[in-house]
Each structure stands twice: as C-alpha cells, then as structure tokens.
C-alpha positions in Angstrom: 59.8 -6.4 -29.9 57.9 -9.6 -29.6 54.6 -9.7 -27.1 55.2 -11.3 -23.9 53.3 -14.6 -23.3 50.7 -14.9 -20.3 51.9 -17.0 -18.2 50.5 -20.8 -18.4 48.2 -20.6 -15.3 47.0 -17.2 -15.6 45.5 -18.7 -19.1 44.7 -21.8 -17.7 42.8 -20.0 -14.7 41.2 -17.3 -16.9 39.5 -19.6 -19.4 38.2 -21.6 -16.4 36.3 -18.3 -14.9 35.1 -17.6 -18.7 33.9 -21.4 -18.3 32.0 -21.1 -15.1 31.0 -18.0 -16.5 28.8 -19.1 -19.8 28.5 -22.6 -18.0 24.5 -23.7 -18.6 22.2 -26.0 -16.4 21.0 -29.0 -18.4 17.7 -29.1 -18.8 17.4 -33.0 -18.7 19.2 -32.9 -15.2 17.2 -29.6 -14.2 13.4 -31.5 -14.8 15.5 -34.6 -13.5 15.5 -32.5 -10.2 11.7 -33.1 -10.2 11.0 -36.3 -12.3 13.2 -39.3 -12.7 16.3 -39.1 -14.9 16.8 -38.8 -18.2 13.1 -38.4 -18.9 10.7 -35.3 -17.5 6.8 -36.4 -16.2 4.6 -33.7 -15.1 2.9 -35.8 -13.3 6.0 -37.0 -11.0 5.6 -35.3 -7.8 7.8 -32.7 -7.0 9.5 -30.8 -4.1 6.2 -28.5 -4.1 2.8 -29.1 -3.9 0.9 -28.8 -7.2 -1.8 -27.2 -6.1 -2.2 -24.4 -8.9 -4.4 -24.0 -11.7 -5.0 -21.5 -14.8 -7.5 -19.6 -12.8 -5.5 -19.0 -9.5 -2.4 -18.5 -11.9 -4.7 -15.3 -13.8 -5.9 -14.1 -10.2 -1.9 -14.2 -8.9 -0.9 -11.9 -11.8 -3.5 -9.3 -11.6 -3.2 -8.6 -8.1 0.5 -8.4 -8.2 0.1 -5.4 -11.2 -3.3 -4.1 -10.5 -2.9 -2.0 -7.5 -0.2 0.7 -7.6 -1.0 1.0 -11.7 -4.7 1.7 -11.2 -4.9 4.0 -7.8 -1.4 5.5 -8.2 0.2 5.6 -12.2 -2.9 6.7 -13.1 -3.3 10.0 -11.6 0.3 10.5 -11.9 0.9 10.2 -15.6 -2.4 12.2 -16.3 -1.3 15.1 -14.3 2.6 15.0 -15.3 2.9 13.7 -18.7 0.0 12.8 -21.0 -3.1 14.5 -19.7 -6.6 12.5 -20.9 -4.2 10.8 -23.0 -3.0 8.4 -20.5 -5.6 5.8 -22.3 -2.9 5.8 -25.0 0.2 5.6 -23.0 -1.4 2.8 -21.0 -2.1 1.2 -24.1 1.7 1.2 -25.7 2.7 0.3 -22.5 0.6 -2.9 -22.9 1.5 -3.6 -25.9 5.5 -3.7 -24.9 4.3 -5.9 -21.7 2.7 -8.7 -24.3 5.8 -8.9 -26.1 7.3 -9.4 -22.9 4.5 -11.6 -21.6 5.4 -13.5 -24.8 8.9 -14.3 -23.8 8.1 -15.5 -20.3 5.2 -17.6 -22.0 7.6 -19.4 -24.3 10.1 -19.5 -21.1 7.4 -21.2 -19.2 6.4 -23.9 -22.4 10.4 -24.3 -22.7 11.6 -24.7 -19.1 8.2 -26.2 -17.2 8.4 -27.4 -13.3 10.7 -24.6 -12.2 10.2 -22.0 -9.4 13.2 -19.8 -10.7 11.5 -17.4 -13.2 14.0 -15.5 -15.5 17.0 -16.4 -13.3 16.4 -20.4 -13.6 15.9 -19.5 -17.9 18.7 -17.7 -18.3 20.5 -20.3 -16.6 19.6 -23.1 -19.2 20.0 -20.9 -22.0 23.0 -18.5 -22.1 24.8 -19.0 -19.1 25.4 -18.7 -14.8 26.9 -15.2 -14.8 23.7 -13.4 -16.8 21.5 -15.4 -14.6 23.7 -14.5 -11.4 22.8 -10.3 -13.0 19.3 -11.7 -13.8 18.6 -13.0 -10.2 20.2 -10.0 -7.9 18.3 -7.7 -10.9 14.9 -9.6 -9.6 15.4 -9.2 -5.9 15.8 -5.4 -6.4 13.2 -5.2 -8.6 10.5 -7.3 -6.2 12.0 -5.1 -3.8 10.9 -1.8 -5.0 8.1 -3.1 -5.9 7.0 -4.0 -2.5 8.1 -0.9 -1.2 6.0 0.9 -4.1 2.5 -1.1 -3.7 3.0 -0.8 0.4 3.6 3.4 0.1 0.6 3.3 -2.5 -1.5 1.7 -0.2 -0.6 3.6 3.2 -1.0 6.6 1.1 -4.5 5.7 -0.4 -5.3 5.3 3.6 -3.6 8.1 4.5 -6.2 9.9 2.0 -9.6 7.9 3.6 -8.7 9.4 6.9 -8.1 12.9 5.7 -4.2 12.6 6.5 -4.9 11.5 10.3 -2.9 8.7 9.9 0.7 10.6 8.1 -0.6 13.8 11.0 -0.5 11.2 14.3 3.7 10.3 12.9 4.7 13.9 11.7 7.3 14.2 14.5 6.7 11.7 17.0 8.1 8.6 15.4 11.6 7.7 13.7 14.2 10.5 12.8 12.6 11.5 9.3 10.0 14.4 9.2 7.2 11.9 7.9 8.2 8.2 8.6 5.7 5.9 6.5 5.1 3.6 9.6 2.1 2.5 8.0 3.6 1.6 5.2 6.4 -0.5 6.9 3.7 -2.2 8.7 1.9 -3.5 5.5 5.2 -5.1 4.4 5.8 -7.1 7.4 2.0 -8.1 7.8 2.5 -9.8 3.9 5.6 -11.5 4.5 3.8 -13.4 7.6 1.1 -13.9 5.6 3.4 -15.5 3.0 5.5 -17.6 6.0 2.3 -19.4 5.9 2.1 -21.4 2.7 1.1 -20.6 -0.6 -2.5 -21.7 -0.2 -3.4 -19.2 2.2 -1.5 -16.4 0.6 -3.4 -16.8 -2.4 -7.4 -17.3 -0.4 -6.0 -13.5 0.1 -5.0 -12.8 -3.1 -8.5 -13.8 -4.2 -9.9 -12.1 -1.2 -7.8 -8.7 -2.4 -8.6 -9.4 -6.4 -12.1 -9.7 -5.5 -12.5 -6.1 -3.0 -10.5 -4.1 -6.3 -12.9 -5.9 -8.7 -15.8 -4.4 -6.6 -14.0 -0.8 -6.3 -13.6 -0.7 -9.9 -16.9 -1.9 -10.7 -18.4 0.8 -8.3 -15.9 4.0 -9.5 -16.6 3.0 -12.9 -20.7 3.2 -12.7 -20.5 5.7 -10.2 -18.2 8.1 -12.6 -20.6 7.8 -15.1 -23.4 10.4 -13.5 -20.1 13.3 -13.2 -18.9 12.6 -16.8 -17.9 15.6 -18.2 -16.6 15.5 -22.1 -15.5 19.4 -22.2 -12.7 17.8 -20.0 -11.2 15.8 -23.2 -12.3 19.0 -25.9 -11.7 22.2 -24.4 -8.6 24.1 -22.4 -5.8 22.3 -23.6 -8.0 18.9 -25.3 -7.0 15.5 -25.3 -3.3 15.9 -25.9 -1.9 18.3 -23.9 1.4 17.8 -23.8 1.8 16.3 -27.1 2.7 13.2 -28.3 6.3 13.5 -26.6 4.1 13.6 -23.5 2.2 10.3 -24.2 5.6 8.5 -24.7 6.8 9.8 -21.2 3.7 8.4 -19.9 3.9 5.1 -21.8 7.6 4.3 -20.0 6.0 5.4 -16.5 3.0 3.5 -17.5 5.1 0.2 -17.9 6.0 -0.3 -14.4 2.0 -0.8 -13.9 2.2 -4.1 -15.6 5.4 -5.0 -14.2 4.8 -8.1 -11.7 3.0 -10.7 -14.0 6.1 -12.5 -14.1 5.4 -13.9 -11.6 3.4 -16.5 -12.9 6.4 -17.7 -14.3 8.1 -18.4 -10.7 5.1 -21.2 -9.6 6.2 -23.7 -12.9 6.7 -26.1 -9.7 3.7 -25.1 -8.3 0.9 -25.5 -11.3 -0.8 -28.1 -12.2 -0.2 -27.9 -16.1 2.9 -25.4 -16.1 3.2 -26.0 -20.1 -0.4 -24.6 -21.0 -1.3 -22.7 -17.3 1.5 -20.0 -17.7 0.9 -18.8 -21.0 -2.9 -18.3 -20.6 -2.3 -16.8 -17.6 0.2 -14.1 -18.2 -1.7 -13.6 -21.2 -5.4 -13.3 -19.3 -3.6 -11.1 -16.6 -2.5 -8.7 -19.2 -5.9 -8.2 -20.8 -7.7 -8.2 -17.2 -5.2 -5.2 -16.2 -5.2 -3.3 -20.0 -9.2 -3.3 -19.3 -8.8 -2.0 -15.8 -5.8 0.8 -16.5 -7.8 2.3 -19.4 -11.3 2.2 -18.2 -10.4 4.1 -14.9 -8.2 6.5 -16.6 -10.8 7.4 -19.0 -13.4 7.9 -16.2 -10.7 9.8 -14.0 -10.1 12.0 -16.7 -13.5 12.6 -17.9 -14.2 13.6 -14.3 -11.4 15.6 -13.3 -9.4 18.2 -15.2 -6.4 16.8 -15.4 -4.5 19.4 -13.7 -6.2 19.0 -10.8 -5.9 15.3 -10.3 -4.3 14.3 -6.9 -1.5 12.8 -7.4 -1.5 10.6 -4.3 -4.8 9.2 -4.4 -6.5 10.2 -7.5 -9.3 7.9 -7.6 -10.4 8.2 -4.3 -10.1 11.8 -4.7 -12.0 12.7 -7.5 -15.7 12.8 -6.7 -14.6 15.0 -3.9 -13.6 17.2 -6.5 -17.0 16.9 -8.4 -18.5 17.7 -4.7 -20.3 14.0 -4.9 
C-alpha cells in the first residue's frame, strides 16, 4: 500500500509557516533602522535620545534587583530553606546570574542600538517564532515582577505602621478578605512616573538607589552592636537543613537578581551600548552579590533563623533584639 502524497498546497503552505517561523532579522537592515544603510555608526542619531551612560546603566540594574532580593528573599529563604546558610545560596545564585549576565553582555556587544533585549536577539539569531515565545515570556515575567517588588514594598510599609495600613482595608475595600490597595497604588504611581520620559524615571531611580544605599549602610553598622555568633554554632548550626536546603534556597535566591536585563533593553538609549552594557550588568551583579550576602549574614547573626519574619525581615529584626 503506497503512502498518500500531501497535497501540493498543503506542502507549499506548510514550508511557508516553517519559513516565517525560523525567518531572522538582518542585522545590517536592523542597525540600518538607526544609522544609514549598509553600514552601522553609533554616532548616527537614532529614534531615542542617547542620553545614557555606564554609570546610570549600573544604577538602572541595581535598583531593578535590589529591592524584593534584599528586604524580602532574604528572610524568606533563611527561614524556609537554608537557615544562616542563605550567604551560600545567594552566592550560587550569583554565580548562575554571571553566566547569564554573560550572555546578555555578548548580546549587547553583538546586537548594539536596540531597545528589544532578548526578544530583538533572538530575532537576529535563531528565528521570529522563539523571539515571539521570548517576548510574551518577558512581559509575564516584568509582570510578576512588578507585582512582586509593589507587594514587597506595601508589605515592608504595612510592617512600619504596625499593620495599620493592611487593618484600615480588612473588609471595607474590594471583594477579597485583604485587598493590597496599597500595593496596586504603587504600580500605577510608577507607570506615570515612567509616562514621563526616561530622564526623570531614572533622577528616581538614583533618588531610590541612593535611600537603599543608606538603609543598608545603616542596618549593616547598626547590626553590628546585636551580633550574636551562637546563632551560626549552636541549635541547629550553620546548615540546618543541609545542603539539599541551600540548593532550594539558591533557585529562590535567583529570582533576586533577576531584572538586570534590563540594561540590555536601553542599547538605543546609551551612549556606548558596545562597552556600557557589559560593565554594567557586570557592576550591577557585584553591587547586588555584596548587598544580598552582607545583609543576610547580619540578619542571621541577629536573629535565630526560625524566628525571622518572613514579611519584613529586616525591618523586623532589631525589634526582636528589643533595640
């Protein structure tokens, strides 16, 4: 019995989806976009403003990872998973986060004057369907994101106000028992700040970098005077939940550093995409490592680590000391 043929333009039409499919942008015609054709100048003006440098590139990564991983993963991998040994699971984490820093580094030496991150990459290199997966994957992951840092933050002033704030919504606002109006609130408030140009968004970026910088600087030297070592030796020691509990922490711990990419999305933006991008998602990284580890080895030393609060760990530990 011989296998019936397909007919002519069900071939024809199914190799043309396959085509569109793995179909790639040229990357002559894609700098073309932004310099004059055939040839790429970074110093042909393009549709945005360069107005970027390495330094504004550094600050944009580290406040786009540095608050949910230090006021929130921290206390919530020390108390669920690793215990005092979230400095290690912070520190694999990091190390997975330079290799992919390292990829969106060569990305942004490869593919310079872009605003399209992954999504405009993957369409030069393997095709328009996995950078169609790529782009939809990016929304829903900024998406969360936002909806993670916003719920970190109304909960961290949830916790300055001894719970007035979640108390005053319990059961007088929306249909859920504890709406996060505060929350929804911060969201909106960033994207008008954002409506209104990049320059401005990132004077408050600056502004934000600069108010952690002094937070950190004041729970690290503050921690000092509570330090307590039997914290990391005695009870249950540096590693209580083994090293199968480090590893759970390290894959939690990973979402921390997730948001210096980015950097990679202002390529049209920087002044000197080619050398800017790399140093900066490499400088954010570091910046943040420093950060994660240093406040989870004073959290830790401070507080037994099953008695961290979750929800606003830093905040809450020198109440637990009685400071």
């Amino acid at each position: 019995m011989s296998i019936p043929k397909l007919p002519t333009d069900f071939r024809r039409d199914g190799l043309a989806l396959i085509s569109r499919m793995v179909r790639t942008k040229d990357l002559d015609n894609l700098q073309g976009e932004a310099s004059p054709p055939g040839r790429f100048d970074p110093h042909h003006p393009t549709k945005l403003k360069k107005c970027l440098n390495t330094v504004d590139l550094t600050s944009l990564g580290v406040g786009s990872c540095l608050g949910t991983g230090m006021y929130v993963v921290t206390g919530l991998v020390a108390r669920r998973f690793a215990g005092p040994a979230v400095i290690i699971s912070f520190i694999i984490a990091a190390v997975a986060s330079l290799f992919s820093g390292a990829c969106y580094a060569e990305f942004g030496v490869r593919v310079p004057n872009t605003s399209g991150s992954a999504y405009m990459y993957s369409y030069v290199t393997v095709g328009e369907f996995i950078a169609f997966l790529i782009g939809w994957n990016m929304v829903l992951e900024y998406l969360i994101g936002t909806s993670a840092c916003a719920c970190a933050l109304s909960a961290s002033l949830d916790s300055l106000t001894n719970g007035a704030i979640s108390a005053s919504v319990q059961s007088s606002v929306g249909f859920l028992g504890k709406p996060d109006v505060l929350a929804a609130g911060i969201t909106l408030l960033m994207m008008v700040l954002l409506a209104a140009g990049v320059k401005k968004s990132l004077m408050f970026n600056h502004l934000m970098n600069a108010i952690n910088l002094a937070a950190w600087v004041f729970l690290i030297s503050a921690g000092l005077f509570y330090v307590n070592l039997d914290n990391w030796t005695k009870n249950d020691g540096f590693l209580p939940n083994g090293w199968g509990g480090v590893f759970k922490g390290a894959a939690t711990c990973f979402y921390a550093f997730i948001g210096f990419d980015i950097i990679a999305t202002t390529g049209e933006e920087a002044h000197n995409p080619k050398k800017s991008i790399p140093l900066a998602i490499m400088a954010s990284l570091v910046i943040i490592l420093v950060a994660y580890v240093s406040s989870s080895i004073i959290l830790t030393l401070i507080v037994p680590y099953t008695k961290i609060d979750e929800n606003a760990a830093l905040l809450d530990m020198f109440v637990q000391v009685g400071a």
